[in-house]
C-alpha positions in Angstrom: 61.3 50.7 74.4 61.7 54.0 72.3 62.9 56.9 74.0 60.4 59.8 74.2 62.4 62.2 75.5 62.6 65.6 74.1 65.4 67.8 72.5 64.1 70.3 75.1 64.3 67.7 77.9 68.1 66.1 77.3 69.1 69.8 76.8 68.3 70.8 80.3 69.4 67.2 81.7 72.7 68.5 80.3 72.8 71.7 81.9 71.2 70.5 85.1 74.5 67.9 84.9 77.1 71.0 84.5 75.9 72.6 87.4 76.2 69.6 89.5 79.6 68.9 88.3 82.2 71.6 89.9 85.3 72.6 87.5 88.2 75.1 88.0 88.1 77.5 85.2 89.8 76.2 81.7 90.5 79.8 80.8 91.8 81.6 84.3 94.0 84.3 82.0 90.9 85.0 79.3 90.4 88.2 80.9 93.7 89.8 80.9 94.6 88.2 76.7 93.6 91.5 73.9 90.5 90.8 72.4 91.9 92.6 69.7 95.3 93.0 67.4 97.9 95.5 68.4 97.7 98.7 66.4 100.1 100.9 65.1 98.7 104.0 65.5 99.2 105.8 68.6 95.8 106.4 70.6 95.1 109.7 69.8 95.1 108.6 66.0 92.9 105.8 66.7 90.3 107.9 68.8 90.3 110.7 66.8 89.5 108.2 63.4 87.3 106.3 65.1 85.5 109.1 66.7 85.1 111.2 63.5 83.9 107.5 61.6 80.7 107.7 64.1 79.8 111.2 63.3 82.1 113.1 65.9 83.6 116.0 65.4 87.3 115.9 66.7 89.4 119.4 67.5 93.0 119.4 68.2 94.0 121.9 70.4 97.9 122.7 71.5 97.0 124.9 74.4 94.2 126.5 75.8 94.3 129.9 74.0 94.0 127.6 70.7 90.9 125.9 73.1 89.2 128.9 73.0 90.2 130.4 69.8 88.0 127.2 68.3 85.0 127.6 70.8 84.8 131.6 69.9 85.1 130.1 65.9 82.6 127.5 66.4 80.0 129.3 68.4 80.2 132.5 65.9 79.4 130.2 63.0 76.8 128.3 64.8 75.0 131.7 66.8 75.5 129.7 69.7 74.7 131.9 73.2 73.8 129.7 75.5 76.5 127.4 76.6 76.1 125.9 79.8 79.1 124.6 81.8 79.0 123.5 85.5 81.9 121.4 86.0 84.7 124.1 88.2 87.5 123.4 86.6 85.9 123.5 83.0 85.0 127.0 84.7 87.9 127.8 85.5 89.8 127.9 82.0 86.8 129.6 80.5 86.9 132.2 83.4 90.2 132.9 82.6 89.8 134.2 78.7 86.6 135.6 79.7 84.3 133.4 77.6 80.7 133.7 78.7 78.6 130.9 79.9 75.7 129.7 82.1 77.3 128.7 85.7 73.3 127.6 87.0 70.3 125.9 85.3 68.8 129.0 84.8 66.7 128.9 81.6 68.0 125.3 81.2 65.4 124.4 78.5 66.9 127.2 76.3 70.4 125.8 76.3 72.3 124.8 73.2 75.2 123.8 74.3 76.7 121.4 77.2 80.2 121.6 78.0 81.9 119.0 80.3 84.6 117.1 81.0 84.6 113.4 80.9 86.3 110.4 82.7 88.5 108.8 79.7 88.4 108.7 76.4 88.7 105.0 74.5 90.5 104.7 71.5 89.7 101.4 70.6 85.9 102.6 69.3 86.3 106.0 69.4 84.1 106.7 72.2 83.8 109.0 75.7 83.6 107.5 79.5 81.3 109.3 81.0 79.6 109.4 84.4 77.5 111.5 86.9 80.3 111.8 89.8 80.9 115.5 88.6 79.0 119.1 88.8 77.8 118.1 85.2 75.5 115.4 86.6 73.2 113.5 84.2 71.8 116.6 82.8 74.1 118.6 80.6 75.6 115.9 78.6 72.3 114.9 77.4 69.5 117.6 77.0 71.3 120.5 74.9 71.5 119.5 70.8 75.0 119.8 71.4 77.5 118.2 73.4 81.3 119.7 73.5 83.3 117.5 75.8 87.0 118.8 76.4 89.5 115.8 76.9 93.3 115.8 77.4 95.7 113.2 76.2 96.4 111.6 79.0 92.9 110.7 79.1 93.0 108.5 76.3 92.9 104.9 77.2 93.1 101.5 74.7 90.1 99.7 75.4 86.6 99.6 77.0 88.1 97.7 80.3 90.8 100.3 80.7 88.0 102.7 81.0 85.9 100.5 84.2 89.5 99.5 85.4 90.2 103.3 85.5 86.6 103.5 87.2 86.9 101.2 90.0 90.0 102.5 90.8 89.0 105.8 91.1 85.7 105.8 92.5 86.3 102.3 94.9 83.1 100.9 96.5 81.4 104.9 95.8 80.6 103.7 92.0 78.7 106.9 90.2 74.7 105.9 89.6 75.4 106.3 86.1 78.3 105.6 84.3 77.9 106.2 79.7 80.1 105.0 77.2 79.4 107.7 74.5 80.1 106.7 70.8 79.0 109.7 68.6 75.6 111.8 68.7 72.6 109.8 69.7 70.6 108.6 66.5 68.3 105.4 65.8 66.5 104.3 62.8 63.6 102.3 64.3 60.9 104.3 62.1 60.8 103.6 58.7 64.6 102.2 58.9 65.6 106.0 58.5 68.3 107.5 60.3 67.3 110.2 62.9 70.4 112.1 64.7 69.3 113.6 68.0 66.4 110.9 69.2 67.3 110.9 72.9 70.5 113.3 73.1 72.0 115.7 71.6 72.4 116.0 67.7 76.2 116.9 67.7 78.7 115.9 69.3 82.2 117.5 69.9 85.9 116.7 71.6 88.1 119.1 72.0 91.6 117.5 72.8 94.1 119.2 74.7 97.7 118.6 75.3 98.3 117.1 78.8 
């Protein structure tokens, strides 16, 4: 007697057949092997050239007086006047050389820039951790045209899993709602297969790195 049955049919008799039969893992290490080859650059070379490749802009900065020297530069060049910063100890530094900013959402809709911190930066693809757990919320990194996020070294981790390892650890079982993986100013090309920068977030995107 032919058989009638179809490919779709002896496919799911196969699967229904794995899930019957109970294996231990082939792999139990697959997790914790590099998914990628070891580089020679230290990480702040590999963020900074993987950052710039998807259109970020990357600023070096020794100290904080060199910090601000480049915001006062930038935001000259750019007439930029309404940067909005909520995060304390963001505050704090700009407090301290007297740089102006928005402390409250007043006028929100008017704002140009968003300045925050972030949770890590990852090397590997050159982009930025970010989540809602600070005073920076969900808001300010994505509603002005332009995003500056100031990062120190020791931020800078290898890989994507560093970055949720480095989450869990941090936040436990009180996980922020919204947790970003940020690589470069937001763009798509779904009309016409152009390229639009600034679809659903801001336009630019900057890091300022610090030393520490």
């Amino acid at each position: 007697m032919r058989d009638i049955t179809t490919s779709k049919e002896k496919l799911l008799k196969k699967i229904r057949k794995a899930l019957l039969e109970k294996r231990d893992n082939p792999y139990p290490n697959l997790e914790d092997l590099p998914h990628y080859p070891q580089s020679e650059d230290p990480p702040e070379i590999m963020f900074a050239e993987e950052f710039t490749a998807a259109a970020g802009q990357f600023v070096f900065c020794e100290d904080e007086i060199q910090l601000i020297d480049n915001l006062l530069n930038l935001a000259d060049h750019r007439k930029w006047r309404k940067i909005y910063c909520w995060e304390p100890a963001l505050q704090e530094i700009l407090l301290k050389y007297d740089y102006p900013f928005f402390e409250t959402d007043k006028d929100f809709e008017q704002a140009e820039v968003g300045f925050t911190l972030c949770e890590a930066l990852i090397a590997r693809n050159g982009s930025i951790l970010l989540s809602n757990a600070g005073m920076a919320g969900r808001r300010l990194s994505i509603y002005p045209p332009v995003h500056i996020v100031l990062a120190y070294t020791s931020q800078i981790l290898t890989d994507l899993k560093d970055g949720f390892k480095l989450i869990k650890n941090k936040y436990g079982n009180q996980l922020p709602s919204m947790i970003t993986n940020v690589t470069g100013p937001s763009r798509t090309a779904d009309i016409e297969k152009t390229l639009v920068m600034g679809a659903h977030g801001p336009k630019e995107l900057f890091v300022f790195l610090l030393e520490g």
